[in-house]
Each structure stands twice: as C-alpha cells, then as structure tokens.
VONUFI-803196 format. One record per residue: residue number from 0; x, y, z of N, C-alpha, C in turn. Coordinates in pm, 1 decimal. Atoms other than C-alpha are relative to their C-alpha. Layout:
+------+----------+----------+----------+----------+----------+----------+----------+----------+----------+
! gulo !   n_east !  n_north !     n_up !  ca_east ! ca_north !    ca_up !   c_east !  c_north !     c_up !
+------+----------+----------+----------+----------+----------+----------+----------+----------+----------+
!  NUM !        X !        Y !        Z !        X !        Y !        Z !        X !        Y !        Z !
...
+------+----------+----------+----------+----------+----------+----------+----------+----------+----------+
% end
This chain:
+------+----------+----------+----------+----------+----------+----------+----------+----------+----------+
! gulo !   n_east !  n_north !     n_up !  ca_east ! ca_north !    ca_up !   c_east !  c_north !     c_up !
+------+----------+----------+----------+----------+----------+----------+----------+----------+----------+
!    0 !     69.4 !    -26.8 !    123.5 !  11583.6 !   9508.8 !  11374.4 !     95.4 !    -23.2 !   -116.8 !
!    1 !    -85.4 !     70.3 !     90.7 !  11703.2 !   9353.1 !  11038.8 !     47.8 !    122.0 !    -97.4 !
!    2 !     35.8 !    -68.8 !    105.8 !  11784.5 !   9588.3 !  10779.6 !     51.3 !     -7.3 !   -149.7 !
!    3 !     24.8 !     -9.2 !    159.7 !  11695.7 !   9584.7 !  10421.3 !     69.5 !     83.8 !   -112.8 !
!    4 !    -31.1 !    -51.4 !    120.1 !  11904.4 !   9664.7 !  10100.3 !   -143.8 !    -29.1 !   -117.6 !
!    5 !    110.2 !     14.9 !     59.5 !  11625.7 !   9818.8 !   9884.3 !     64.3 !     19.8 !   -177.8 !
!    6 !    -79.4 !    -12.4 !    158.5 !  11871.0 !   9930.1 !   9564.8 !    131.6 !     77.5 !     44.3 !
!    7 !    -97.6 !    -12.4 !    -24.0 !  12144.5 !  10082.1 !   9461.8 !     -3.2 !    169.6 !    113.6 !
!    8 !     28.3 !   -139.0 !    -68.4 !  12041.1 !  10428.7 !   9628.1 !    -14.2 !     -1.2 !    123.5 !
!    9 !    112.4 !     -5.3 !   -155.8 !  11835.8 !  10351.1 !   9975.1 !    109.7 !    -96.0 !     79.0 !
!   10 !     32.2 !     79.3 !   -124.2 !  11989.4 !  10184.4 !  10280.1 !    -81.0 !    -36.5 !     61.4 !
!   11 !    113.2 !     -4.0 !    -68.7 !  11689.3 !  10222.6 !  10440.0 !    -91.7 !     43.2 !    -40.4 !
!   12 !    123.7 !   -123.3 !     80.3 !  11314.9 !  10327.4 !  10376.7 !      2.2 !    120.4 !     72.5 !
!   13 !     31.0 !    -70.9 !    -32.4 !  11331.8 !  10558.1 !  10606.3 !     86.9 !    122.8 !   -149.4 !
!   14 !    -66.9 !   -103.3 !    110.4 !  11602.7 !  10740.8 !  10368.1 !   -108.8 !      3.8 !   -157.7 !
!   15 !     68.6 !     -8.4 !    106.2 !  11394.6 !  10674.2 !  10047.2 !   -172.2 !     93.5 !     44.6 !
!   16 !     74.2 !    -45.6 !    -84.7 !  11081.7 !  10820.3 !  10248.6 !     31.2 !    146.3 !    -28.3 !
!   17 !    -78.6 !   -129.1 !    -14.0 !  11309.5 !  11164.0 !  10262.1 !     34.4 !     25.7 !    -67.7 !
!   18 !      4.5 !    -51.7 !    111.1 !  11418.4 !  11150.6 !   9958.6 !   -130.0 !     70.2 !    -48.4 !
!   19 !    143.9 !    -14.8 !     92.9 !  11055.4 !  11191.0 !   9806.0 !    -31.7 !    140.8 !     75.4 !
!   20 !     96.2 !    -89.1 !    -96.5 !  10899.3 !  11449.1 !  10114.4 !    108.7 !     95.7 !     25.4 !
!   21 !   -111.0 !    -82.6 !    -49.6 !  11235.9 !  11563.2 !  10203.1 !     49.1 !    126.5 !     -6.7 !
!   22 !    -44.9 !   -127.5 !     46.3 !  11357.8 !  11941.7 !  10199.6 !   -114.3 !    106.9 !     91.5 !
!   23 !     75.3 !   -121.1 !    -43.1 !  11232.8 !  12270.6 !  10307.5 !   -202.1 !      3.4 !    -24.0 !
!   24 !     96.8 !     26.7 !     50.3 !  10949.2 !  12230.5 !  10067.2 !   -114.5 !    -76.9 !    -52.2 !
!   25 !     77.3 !    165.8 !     53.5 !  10816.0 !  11921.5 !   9940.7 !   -141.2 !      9.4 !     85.5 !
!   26 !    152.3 !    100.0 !    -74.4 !  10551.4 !  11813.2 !  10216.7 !    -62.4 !    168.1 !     18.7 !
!   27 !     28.9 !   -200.4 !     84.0 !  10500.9 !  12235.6 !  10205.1 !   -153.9 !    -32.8 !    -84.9 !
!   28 !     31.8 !     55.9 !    143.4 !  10392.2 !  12170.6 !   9864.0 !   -107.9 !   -132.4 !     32.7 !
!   29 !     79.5 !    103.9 !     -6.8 !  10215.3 !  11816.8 !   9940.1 !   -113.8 !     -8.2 !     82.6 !
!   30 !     97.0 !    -34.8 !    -89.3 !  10019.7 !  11921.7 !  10232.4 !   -101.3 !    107.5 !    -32.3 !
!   31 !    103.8 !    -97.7 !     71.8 !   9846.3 !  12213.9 !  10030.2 !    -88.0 !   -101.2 !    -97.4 !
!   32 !     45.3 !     72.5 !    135.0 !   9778.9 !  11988.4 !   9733.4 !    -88.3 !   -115.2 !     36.2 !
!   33 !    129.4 !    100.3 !   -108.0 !   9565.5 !  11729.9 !  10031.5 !   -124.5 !     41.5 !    -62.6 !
!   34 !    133.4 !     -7.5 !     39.6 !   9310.3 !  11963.2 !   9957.3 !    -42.1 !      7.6 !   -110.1 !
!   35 !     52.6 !      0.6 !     87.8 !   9292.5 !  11964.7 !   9611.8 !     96.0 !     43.7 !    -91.5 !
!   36 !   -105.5 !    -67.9 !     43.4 !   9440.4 !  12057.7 !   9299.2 !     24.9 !    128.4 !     -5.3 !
!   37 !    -20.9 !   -167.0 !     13.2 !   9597.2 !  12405.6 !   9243.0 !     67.7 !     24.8 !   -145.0 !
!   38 !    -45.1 !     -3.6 !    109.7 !   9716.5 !  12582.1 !   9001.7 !    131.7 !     80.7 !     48.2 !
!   39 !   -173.8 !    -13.6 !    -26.6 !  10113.3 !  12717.2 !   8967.5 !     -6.2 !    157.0 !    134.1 !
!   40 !    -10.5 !   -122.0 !   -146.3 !  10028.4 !  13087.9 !   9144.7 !    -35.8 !    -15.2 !    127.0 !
!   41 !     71.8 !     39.4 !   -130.8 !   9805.9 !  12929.7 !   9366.6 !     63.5 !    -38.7 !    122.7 !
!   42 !    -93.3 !     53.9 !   -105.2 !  10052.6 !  12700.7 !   9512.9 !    136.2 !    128.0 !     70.5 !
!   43 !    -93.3 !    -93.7 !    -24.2 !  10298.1 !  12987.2 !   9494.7 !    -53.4 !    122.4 !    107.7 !
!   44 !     69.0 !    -71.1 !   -130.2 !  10076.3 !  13201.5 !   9742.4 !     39.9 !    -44.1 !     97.8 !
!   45 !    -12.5 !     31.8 !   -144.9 !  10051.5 !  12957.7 !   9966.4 !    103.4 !    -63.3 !     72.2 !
!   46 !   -113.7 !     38.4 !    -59.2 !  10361.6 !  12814.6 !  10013.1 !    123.3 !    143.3 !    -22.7 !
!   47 !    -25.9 !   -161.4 !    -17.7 !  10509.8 !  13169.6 !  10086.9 !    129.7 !    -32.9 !     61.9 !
!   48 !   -145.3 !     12.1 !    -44.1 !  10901.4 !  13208.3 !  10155.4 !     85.3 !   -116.3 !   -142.2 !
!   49 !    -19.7 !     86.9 !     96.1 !  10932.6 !  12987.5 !   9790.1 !     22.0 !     35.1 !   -109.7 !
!   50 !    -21.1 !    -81.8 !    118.4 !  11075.1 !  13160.3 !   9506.9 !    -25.5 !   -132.5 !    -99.2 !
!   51 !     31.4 !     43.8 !    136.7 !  10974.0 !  13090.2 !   9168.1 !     54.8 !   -154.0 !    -56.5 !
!   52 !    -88.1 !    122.7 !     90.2 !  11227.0 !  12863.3 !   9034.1 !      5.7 !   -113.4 !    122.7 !
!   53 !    -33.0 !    107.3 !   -141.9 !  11278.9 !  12643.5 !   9392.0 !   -193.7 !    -79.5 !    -53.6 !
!   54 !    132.4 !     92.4 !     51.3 !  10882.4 !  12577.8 !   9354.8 !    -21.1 !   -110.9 !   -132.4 !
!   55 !      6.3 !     88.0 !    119.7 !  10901.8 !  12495.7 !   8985.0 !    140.5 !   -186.9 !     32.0 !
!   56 !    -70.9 !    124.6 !      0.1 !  11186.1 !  12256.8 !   9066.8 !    -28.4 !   -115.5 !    153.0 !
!   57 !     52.7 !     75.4 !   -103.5 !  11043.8 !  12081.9 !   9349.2 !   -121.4 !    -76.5 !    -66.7 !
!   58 !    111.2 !     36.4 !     79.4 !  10733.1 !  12049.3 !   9147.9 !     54.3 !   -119.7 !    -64.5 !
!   59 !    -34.4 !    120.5 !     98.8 !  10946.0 !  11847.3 !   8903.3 !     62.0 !   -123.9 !     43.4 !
!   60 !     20.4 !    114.5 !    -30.2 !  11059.7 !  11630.2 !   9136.1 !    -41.9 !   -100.3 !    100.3 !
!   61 !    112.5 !     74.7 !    -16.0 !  10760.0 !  11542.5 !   9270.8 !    -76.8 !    -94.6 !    -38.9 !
!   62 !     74.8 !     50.8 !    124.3 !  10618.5 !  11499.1 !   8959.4 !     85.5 !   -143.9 !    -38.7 !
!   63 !    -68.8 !     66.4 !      1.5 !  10922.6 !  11278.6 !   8896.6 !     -3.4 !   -131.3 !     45.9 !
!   64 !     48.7 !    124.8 !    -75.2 !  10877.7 !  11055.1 !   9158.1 !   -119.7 !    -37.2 !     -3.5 !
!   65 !    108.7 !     69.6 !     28.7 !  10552.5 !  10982.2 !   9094.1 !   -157.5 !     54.8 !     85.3 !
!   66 !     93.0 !    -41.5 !   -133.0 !  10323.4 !  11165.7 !   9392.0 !    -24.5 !    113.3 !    -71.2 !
!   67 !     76.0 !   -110.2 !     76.2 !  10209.3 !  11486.1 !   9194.1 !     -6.9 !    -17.4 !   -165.6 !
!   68 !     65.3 !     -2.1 !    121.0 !  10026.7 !  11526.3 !   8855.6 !      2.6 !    114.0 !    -56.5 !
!   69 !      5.9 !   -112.2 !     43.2 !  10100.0 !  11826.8 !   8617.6 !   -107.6 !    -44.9 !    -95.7 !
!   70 !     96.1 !      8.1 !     75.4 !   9828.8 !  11886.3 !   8397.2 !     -3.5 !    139.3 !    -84.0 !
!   71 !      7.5 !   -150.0 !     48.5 !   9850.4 !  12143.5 !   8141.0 !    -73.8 !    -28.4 !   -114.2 !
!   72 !    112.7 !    -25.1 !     94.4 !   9566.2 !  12275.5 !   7927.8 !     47.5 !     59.7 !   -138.7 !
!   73 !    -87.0 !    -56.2 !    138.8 !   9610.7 !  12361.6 !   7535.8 !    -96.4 !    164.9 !     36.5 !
!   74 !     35.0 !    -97.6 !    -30.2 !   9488.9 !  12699.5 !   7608.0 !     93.2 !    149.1 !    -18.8 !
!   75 !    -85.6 !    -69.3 !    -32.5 !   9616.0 !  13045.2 !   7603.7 !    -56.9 !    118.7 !     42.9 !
!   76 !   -154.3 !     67.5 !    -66.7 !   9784.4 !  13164.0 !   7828.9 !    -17.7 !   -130.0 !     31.6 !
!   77 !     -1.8 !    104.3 !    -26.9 !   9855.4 !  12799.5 !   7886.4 !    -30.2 !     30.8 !    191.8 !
!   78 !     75.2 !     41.3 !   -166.5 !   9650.2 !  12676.3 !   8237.7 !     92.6 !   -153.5 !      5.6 !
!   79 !    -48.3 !    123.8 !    -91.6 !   9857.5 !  12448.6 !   8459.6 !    -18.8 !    -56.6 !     96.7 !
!   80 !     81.9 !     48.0 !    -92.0 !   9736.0 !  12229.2 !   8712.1 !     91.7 !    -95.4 !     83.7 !
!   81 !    -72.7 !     87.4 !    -70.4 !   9894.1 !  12033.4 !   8993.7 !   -106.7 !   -109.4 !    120.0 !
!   82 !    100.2 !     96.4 !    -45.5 !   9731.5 !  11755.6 !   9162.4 !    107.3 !   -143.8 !    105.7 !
!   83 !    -49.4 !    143.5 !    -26.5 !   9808.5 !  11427.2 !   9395.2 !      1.5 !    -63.4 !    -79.1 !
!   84 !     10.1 !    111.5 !     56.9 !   9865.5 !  11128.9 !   9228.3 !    -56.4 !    -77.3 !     77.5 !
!   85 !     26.1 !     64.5 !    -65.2 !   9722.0 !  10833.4 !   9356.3 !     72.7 !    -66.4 !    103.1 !
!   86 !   -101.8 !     -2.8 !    -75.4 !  10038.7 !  10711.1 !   9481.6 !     23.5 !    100.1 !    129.3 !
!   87 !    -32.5 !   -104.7 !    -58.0 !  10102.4 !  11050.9 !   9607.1 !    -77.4 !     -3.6 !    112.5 !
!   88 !    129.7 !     24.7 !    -87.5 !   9714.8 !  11015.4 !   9822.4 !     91.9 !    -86.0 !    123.1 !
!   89 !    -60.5 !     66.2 !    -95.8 !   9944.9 !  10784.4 !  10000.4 !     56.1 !     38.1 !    136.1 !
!   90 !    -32.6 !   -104.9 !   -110.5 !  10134.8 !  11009.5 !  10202.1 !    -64.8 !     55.3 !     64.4 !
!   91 !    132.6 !    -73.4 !   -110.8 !   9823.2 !  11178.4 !  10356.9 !     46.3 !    -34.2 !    108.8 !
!   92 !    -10.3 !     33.9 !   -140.8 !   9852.6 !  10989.1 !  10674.0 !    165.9 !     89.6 !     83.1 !
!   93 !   -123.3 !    -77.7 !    -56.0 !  10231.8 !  11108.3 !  10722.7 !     -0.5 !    153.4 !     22.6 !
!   94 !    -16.5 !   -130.9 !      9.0 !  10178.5 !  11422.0 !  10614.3 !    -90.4 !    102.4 !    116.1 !
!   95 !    135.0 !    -72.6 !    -89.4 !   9880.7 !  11491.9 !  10884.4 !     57.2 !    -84.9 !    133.4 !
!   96 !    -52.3 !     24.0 !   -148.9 !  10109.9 !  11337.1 !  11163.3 !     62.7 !     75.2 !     -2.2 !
!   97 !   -148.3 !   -148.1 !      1.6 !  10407.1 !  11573.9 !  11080.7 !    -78.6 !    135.2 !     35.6 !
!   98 !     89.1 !   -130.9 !    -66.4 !  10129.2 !  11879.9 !  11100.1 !    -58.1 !     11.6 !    137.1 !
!   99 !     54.9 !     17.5 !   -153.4 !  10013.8 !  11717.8 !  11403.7 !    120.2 !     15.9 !    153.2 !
!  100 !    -85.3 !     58.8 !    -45.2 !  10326.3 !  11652.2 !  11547.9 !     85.0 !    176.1 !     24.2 !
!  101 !    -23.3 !   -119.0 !     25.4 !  10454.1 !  12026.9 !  11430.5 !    -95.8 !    119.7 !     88.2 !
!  102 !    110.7 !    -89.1 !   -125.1 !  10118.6 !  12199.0 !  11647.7 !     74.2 !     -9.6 !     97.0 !
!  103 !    -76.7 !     38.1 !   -129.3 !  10303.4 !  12007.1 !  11933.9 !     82.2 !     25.5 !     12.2 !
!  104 !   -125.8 !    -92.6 !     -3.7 !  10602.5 !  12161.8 !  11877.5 !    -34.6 !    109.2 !     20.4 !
!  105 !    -14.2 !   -175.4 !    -62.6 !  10536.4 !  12513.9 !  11850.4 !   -105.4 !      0.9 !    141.7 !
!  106 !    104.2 !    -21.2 !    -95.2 !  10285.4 !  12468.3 !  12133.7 !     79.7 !    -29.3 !    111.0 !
!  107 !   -101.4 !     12.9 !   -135.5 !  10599.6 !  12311.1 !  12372.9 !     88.5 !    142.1 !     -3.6 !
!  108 !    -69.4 !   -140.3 !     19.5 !  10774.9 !  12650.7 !  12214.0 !    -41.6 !     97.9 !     52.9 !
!  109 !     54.5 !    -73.3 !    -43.0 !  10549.3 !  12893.8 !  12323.5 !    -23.5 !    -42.2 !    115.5 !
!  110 !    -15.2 !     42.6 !   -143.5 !  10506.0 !  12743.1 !  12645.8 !    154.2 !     32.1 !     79.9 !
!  111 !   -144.6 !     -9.9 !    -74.7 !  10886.4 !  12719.7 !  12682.1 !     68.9 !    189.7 !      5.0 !
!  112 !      1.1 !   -135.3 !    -10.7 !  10889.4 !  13112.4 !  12595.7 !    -61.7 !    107.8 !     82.7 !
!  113 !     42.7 !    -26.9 !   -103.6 !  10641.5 !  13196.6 !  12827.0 !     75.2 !    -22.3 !    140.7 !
!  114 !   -106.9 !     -9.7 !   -128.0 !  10839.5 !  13058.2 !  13118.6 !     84.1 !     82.4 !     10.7 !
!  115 !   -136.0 !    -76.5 !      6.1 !  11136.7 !  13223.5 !  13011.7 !    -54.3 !    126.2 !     57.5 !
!  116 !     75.7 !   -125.1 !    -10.5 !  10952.8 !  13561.5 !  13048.1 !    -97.9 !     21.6 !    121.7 !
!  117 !     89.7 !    -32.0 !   -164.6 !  10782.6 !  13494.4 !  13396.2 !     93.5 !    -17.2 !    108.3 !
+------+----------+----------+----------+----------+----------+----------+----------+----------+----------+
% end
C-alpha cells in the first residue's frame, strides 16, 4: 500500500481522521448530535463524565474543523444550538460502526467475566 503526503500535518488519513473524532469526547459529542441538534445543557447531560469547559472546548474544535454548527440566538438568556454540519453528516457511517463495533466489545467483556467467575 502506497502512502500519501496529504500536508504539512497528516502522514496519513487515517491520522487526519483522529485528529477531527479523536479524544475521549469528540465522537461522544458527534454520536449524540446524529440525532439532532441540542442545545449546550443538553449535550452536557448526555455526554456525562464531561466537565464544562472540556465540552465547551471540544465543541470549538469541532466547530473548527468544520463537522458541527453553533448557532446562537439574539435572545435573552442567549439560546445556543449545536448541530451537524453537512460535512459533519459524513461521519455517520463511522460513527455507527465504532458503536457497533463497541456493543461487540463489551459483549466479548462480559462474556470474558462470566467465565472468569464459573
């Protein structure tokens, strides 16, 4: 297999790939936002174990790269909104193998814990 200089950053896509999704949180974060947009507490519910500031800065560089949409309303209290991008829509497929892929894990885990224990 050949491999591709993509810039000055990436060896590989797989690395640029990991950049974007990469971390504790990110696909977290991207896999909630599949179903729709949320708003800042919302996401902060459900991605639980995510303090305040880690969320907000993940958010930004999401947003950054191009795969999430902030949206904030002139309103007050100001309403903030987070959303896929179209780009972002992209990732779906990955992101619903990794969940798939993640069932199959804890499911060889609990299996492998059960043995242990018989």
């Amino acid at each position: 297999m050949q491999s591709r200089q993509y810039d000055y950053r990436y060896s590989c896509s797989v690395e640029a790939t990991l950049d974007v999704i990469g971390g504790r949180w990110k696909g977290v974060i991207l896999f909630h936002l599949m179903e729709g947009t949320k708003r800042f507490n919302e996401l902060q519910r459900l991605v639980q174990g995510c303090t305040q500031r880690m969320l907000t800065l993940q958010l930004r560089e999401l947003e950054k790269d191009g795969v999430v949409k902030r949206t904030v309303y002139a309103e007050v209290p100001p309403k903030v909104e987070y959303s896929l991008t179209e780009f972002g829509r992209s990732l779906e497929p990955i992101l619903l193998m990794m969940r798939d892929w993640g069932d199959r894990y804890v499911s060889q885990l609990v299996e492998q814990k059960s043995k242990v224990k018989s």
